[in-house]
KEVEXRO-401645 format. One line per field, with one value per residue (C-alpha): x, y, z; residue number from 1. Coordinates in Angstrom, 1 decimal. Layout:
u = [X | ...]
v = [Y | ...]
w = [Z | ...]
num = [NUM | ...]
//
This chain:
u = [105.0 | 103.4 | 100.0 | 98.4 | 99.3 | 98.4 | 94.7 | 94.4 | 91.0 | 89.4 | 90.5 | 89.5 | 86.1 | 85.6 | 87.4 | 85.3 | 82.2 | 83.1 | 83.3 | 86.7 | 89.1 | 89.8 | 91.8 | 90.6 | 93.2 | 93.5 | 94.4 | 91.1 | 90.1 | 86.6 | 84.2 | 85.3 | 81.7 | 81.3 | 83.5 | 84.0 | 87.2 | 88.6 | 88.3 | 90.5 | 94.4 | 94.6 | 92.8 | 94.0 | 93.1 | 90.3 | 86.5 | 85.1 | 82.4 | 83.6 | 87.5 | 90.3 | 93.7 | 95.3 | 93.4 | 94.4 | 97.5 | 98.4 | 96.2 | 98.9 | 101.6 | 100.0 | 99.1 | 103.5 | 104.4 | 105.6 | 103.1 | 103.6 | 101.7 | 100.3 | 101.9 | 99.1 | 99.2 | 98.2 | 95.6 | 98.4 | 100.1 | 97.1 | 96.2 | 100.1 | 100.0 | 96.5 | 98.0 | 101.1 | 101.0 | 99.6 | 103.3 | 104.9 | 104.9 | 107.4 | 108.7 | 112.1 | 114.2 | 118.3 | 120.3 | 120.6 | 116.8 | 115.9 | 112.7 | 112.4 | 109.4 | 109.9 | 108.5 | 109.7 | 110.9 | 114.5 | 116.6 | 119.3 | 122.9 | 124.1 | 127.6 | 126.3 | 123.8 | 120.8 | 118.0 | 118.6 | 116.6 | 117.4 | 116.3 | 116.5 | 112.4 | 112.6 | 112.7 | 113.6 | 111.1 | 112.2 | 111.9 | 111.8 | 108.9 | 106.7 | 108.2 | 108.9 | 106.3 | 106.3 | 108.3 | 107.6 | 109.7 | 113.3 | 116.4 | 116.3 | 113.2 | 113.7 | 112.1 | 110.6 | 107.2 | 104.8 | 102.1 | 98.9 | 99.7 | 100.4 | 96.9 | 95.5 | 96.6 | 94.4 | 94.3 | 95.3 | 95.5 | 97.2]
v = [96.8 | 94.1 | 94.5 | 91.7 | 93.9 | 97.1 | 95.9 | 93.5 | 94.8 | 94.9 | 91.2 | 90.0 | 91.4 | 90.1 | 86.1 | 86.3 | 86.6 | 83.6 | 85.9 | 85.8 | 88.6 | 91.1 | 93.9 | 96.9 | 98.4 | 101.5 | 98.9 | 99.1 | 95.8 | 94.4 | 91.7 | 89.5 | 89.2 | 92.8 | 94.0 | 92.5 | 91.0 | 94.2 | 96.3 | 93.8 | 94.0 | 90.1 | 90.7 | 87.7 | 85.2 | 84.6 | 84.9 | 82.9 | 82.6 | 82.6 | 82.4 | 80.5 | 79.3 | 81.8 | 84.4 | 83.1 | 82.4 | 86.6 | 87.4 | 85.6 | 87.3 | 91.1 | 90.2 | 88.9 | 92.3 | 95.6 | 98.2 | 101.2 | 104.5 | 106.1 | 109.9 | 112.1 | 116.0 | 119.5 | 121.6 | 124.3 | 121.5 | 120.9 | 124.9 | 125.1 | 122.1 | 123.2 | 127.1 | 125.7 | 125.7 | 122.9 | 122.3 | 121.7 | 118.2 | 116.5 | 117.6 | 116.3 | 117.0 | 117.0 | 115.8 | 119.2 | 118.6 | 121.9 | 121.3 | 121.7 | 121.3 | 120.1 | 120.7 | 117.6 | 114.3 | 114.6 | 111.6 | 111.4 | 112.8 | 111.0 | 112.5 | 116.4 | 115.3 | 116.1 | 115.8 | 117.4 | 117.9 | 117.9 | 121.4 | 124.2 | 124.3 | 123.7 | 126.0 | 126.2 | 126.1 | 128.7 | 127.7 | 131.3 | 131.8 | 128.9 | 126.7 | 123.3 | 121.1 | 117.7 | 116.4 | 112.7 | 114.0 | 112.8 | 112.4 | 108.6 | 108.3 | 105.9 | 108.6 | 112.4 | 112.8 | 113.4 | 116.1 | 115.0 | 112.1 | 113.9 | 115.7 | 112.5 | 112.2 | 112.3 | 115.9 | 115.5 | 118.7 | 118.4]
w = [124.2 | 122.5 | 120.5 | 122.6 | 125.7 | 124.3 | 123.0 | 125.9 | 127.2 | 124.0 | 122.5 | 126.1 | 125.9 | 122.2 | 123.5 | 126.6 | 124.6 | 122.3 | 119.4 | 116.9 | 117.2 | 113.6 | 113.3 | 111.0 | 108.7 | 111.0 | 113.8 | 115.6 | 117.2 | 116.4 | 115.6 | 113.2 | 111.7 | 112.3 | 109.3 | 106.2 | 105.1 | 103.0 | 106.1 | 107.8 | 108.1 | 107.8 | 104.5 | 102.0 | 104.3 | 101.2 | 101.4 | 104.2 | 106.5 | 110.6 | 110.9 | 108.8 | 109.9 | 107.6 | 110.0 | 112.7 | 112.3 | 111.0 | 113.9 | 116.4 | 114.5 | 114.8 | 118.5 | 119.2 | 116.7 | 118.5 | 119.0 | 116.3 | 117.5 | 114.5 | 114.8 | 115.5 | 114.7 | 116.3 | 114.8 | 114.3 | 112.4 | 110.1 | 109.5 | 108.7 | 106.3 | 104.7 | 103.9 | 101.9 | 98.6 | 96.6 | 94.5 | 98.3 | 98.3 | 101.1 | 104.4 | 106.1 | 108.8 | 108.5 | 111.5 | 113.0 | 113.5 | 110.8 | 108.9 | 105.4 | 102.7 | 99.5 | 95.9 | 95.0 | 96.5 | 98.2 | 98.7 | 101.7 | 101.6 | 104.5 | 103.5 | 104.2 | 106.6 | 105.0 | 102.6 | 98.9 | 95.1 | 91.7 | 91.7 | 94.4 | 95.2 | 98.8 | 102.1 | 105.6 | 108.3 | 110.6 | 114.8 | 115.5 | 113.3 | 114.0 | 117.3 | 117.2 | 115.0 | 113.5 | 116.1 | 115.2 | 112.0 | 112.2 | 110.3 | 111.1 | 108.9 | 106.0 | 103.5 | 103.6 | 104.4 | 102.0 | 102.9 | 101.6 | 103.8 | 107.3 | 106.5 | 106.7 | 110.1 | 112.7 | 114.6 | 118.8 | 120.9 | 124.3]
num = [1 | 2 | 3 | 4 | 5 | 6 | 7 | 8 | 9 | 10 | 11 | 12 | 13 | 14 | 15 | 16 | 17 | 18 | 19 | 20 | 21 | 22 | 23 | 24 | 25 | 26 | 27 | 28 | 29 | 30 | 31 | 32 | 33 | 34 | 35 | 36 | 37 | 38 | 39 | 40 | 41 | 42 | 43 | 44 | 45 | 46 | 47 | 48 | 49 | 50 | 51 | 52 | 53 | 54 | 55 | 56 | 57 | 58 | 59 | 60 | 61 | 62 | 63 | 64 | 65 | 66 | 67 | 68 | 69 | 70 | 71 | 72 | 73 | 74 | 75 | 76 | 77 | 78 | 79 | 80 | 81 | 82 | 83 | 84 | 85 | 86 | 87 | 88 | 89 | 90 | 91 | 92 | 93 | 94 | 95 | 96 | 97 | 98 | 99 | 100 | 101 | 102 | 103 | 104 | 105 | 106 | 107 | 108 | 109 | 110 | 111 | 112 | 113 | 114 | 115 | 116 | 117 | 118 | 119 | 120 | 121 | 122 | 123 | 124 | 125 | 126 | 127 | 128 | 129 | 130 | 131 | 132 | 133 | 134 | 135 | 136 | 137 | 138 | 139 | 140 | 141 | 142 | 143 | 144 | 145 | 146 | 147 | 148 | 149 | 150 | 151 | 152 | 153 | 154 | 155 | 156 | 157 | 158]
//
């Protein structure tokens, strides 16, 4: 799916009013003279006053781009991530979908099929002990999570 077809309703309500479409950096769709230039992700475009082409033209390029959904995670999740200690620092998955936290950043051993350290400062999520989370985690991901960032994360219960 498209971005134009999943934002459809909203950039039709903001075009039907005659109003110019932006896109906030946490790929909200607004006014364009509702949020200042910074704010936007077609930020660059320079300081102006309505829309430029350089606008316009990213604006047709975000709305013909794929649709990303930001992962989201569970409150269990966040009171998991917020109780490990503050030198845990990344969290992976290998291919046999086992989850492991990191002290330091790992780098992929595609040959052994999983992520490893310099050192020996990570561990094993267990399944038995706390179920499946993180499930947006996969092997396929280009590099290991780090933690501070999945606590940004917004939190979604079922």
């Amino acid at each position: 799916m498209k971005n134009r077809e999943k934002f459809a309703k909203e950039i039709l309500d903001i075009a039907c009013n005659g109003r110019s479409i932006a896109v906030t950096k946490e790929n909200k769709i607004a006014y364009c003279s509702n949020i200042s230039c910074e704010s936007c992700m077609f930020d660059g475009c320079g300081k102006h006053i309505g829309r430029s082409q350089a606008c316009s033209d990213r604006l047709r390029e975000w709305a013909e781009s794929e649709y990303v959904e930001k992962p989201t995670i569970t409150s269990r999740e966040k009171n998991f991530l917020d109780a490990l200690l503050s030198n845990c620092k990344y969290i992976a998955r290998d291919i046999n979908n086992d989850l492991y936290i990191y002290y330091n950043k790992p780098r992929r051993n595609s040959m052994n099929e999983l992520w490893i350290t310099e050192d020996s400062n990570y561990f094993y999520v267990s399944r038995d002990m706390y179920g499946n989370m993180f499930n947006f985690i996969k092997w396929e991901d280009e590099a290991p999570w780090g933690i501070e960032d999945l606590k940004k994360l917004e939190v979604k219960d079922v």
